[in-house]
C-alpha positions as CSV (number, residue, x, y, z in Angstrom):
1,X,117.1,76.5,95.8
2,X,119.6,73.3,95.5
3,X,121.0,72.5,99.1
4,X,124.3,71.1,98.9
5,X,127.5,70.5,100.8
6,X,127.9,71.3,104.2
7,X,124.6,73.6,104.5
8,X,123.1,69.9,103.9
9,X,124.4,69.3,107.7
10,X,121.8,72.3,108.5
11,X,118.8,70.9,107.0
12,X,116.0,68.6,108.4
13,X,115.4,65.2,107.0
14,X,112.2,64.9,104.6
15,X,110.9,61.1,105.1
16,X,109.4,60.5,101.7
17,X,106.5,57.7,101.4
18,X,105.6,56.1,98.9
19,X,102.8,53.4,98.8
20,X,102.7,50.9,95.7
21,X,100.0,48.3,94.5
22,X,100.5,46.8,91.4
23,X,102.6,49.9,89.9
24,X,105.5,48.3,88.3
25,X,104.8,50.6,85.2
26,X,105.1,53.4,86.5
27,X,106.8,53.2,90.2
28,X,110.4,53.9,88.8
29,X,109.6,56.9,87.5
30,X,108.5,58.5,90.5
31,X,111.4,57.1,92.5
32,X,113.4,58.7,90.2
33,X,111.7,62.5,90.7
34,X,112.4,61.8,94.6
35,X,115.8,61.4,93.8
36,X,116.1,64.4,91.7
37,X,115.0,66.5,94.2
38,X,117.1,69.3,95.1
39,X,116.6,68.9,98.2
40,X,118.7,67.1,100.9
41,X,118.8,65.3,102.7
42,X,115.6,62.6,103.0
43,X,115.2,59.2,103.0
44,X,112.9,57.4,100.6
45,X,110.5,55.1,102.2
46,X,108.5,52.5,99.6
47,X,105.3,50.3,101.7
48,X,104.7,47.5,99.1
49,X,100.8,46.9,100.0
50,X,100.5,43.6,98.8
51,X,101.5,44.0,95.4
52,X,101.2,40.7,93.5
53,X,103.3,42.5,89.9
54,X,107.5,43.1,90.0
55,X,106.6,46.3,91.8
56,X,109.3,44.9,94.4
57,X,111.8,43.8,91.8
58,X,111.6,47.5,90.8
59,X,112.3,48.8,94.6
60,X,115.4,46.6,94.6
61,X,116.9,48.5,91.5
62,X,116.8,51.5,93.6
63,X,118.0,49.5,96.9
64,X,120.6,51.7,97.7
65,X,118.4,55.1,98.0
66,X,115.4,53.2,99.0
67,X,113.8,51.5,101.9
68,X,111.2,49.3,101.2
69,X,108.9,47.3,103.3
70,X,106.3,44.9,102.5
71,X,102.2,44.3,104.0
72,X,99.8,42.2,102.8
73,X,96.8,44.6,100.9
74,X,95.8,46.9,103.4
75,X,94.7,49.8,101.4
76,X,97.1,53.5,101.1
77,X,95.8,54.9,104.0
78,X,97.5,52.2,106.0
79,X,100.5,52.1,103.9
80,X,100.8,55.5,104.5
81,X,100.4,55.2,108.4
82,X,103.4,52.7,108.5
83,X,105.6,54.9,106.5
84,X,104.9,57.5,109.0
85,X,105.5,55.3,111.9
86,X,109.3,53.9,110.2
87,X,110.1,57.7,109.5
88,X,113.2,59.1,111.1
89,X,112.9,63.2,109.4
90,X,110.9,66.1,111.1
91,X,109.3,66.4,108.0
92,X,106.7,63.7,105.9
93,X,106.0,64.0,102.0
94,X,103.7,61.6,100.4
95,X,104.3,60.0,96.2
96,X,101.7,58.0,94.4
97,X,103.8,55.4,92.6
98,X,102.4,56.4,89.8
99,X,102.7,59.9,89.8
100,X,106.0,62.6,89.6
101,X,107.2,65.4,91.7
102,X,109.0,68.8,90.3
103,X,112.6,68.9,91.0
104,X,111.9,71.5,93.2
105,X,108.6,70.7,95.2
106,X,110.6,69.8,98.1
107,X,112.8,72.9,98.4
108,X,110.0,75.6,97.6
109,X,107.6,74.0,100.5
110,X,110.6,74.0,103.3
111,X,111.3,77.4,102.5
112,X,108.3,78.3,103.1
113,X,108.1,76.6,106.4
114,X,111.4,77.8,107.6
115,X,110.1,81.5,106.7
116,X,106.8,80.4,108.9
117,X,107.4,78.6,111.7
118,X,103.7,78.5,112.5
119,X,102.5,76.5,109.4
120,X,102.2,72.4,109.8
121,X,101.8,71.9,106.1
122,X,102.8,73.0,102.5
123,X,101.0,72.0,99.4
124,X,101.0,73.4,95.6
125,X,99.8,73.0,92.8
126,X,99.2,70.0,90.2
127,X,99.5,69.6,86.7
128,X,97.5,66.5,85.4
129,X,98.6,64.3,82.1
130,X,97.7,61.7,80.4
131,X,100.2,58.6,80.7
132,X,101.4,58.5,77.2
133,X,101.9,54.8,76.9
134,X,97.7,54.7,76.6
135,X,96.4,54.2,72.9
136,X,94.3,57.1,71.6
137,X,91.0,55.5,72.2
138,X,92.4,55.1,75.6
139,X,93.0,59.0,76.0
140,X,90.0,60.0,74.5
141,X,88.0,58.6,77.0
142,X,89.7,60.7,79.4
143,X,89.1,63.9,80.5
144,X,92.7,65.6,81.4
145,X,92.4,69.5,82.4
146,X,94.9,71.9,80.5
147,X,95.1,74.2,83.9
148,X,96.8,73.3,87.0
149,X,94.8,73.3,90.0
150,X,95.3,73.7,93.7
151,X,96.4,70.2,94.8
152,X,94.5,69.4,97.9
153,X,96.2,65.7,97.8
154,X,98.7,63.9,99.9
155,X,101.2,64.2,96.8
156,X,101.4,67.5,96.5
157,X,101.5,68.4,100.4
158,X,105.0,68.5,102.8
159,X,103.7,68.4,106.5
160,X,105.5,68.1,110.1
161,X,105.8,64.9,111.3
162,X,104.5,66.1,114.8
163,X,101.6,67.7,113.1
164,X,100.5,64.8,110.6
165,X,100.7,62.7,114.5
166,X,98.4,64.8,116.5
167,X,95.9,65.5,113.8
168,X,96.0,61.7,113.6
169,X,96.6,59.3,110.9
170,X,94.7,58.8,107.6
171,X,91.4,56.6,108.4
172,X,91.8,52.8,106.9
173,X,88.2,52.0,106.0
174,X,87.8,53.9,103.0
175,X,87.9,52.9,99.3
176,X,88.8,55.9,97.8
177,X,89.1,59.8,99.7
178,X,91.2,59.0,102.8
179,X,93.1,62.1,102.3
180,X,89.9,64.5,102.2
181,X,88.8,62.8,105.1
182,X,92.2,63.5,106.9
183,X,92.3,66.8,105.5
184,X,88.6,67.8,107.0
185,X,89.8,66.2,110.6
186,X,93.1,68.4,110.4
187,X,91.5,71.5,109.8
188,X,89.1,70.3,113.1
189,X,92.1,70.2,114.7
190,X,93.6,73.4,114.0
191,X,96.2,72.3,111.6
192,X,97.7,75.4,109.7
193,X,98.3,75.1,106.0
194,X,99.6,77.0,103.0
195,X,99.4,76.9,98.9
196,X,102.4,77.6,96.6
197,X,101.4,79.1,93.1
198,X,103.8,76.5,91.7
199,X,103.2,73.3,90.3
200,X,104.8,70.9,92.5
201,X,103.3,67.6,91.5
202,X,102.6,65.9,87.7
203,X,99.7,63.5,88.6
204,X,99.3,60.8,86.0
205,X,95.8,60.0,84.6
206,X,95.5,56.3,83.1
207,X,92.8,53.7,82.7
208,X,93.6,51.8,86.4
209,X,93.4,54.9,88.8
210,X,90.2,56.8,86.0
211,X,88.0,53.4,86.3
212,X,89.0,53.5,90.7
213,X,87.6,56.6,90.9
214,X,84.3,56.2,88.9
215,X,83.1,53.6,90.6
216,X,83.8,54.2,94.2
217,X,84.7,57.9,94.7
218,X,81.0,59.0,95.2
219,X,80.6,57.0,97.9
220,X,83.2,57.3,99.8
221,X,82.7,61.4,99.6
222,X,79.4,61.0,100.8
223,X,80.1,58.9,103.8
224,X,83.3,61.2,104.5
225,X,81.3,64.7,104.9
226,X,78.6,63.2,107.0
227,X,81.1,62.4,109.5
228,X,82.7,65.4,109.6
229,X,79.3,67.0,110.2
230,X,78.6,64.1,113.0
231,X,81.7,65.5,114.8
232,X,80.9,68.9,114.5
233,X,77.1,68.4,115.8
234,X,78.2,66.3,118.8
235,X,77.8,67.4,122.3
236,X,80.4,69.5,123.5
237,X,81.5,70.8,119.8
238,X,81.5,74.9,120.6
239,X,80.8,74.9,116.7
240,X,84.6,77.2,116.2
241,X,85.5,74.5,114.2
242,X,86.2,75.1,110.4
């Protein structure tokens, strides 16, 4: 569904986030699948986290369409947090500078919260692909699935601002599974979510975010379920909790 003209007026804003590090390969791209959206209106919101490449002199080619604000390294969790806290729209969508929205992610999840009022939060699917700059010994030594999967990831979600708020921001201490860890404490919460069949998000696989995830993902996941299950065995916890 394209929204244009005056049913635009009619609309909430989507604040769109996007956190770069050290992207400048691939951060244009994604800017430019934000502003193909058919979806309007939102702003674009870019948190620079230190970046030390021309990820900025990238923003500024955009400058017009996008607002971008600069931290020394902090991690995304934080870089998400502050886009959160400059957003103006009812609504918050999360991009990985190096990954690319559908044209139509933004409208299929609104519909689908306009039709349920009660949901907080919209994800969909994701397609995954190999970043085709990468030399073939490079992609061989990836492992890329042909079928989309459900995309339990801050990219591929649309959520209320006032729900994202309560169920609190995304924790700042981890290397790698912030969102999962947010994701476990919403559901504690009571946050309400829904999956389009659709593919809404193209995530890029390449040898910087592959070699991330190797060595600290295991980790991190370990770390993240035993506090979920610390909150649920503390005193008071009725147990109702997902």
């Amino acid at each position: 569904m394209k929204h244009t003209g005056s049913a635009v007026m009619h609309m909430p804003l989507i604040s769109v986030i996007i956190p770069v590090y050290n992207c400048e390969s691939y951060l244009a791209e994604a800017i430019a699948s934000v502003l193909a959206q058919t979806y309007r209106p939102l702003e674009i919101i870019m948190i620079d986290d230190g970046s030390t490449d021309r990820s900025a002199r990238v923003a500024e080619r955009f400058s017009s369409s996008v607002q971008y604000f600069y931290q020394s390294n902090s991690g995304p969790g934080a870089a998400r947090n502050r886009g959160v806290d400059l957003a103006k729209g009812d609504y918050c969508a999360f991009l990985d500078a190096d990954d690319i929205w559908t044209e139509d992610k933004l409208s299929l999840q609104i519909d689908v919260i306009r039709d349920n009022p009660s949901l907080d939060c919209v994800f969909g699917h994701v397609q995954q692909f190999i970043s085709p700059e990468l030399d073939e010994k490079e992609k061989i030594r990836i492992y890329c699935p042909e079928e989309k999967m459900a995309g339990y990831i801050a990219g591929a979600m649309l959520i209320k601002r006032e729900s994202f708020v309560n169920a609190g921001g995304f924790e700042t201490n981890w290397q790698i599974g912030e969102f999962i860890q947010w994701f476990i404490r919403a559901g504690e919460h009571g946050i309400k979510s829904f999956m389009l069949p659709e593919v809404v998000l193209k995530r890029r696989l390449h040898n910087k975010n592959m070699t991330i995830r190797a060595r600290n993902s295991r980790a991190d996941y370990c770390r993240i379920l035993k506090a979920s299950l610390d909150r649920r065995r503390a005193p008071g916890n009725t147990g109702n909790n997902p």
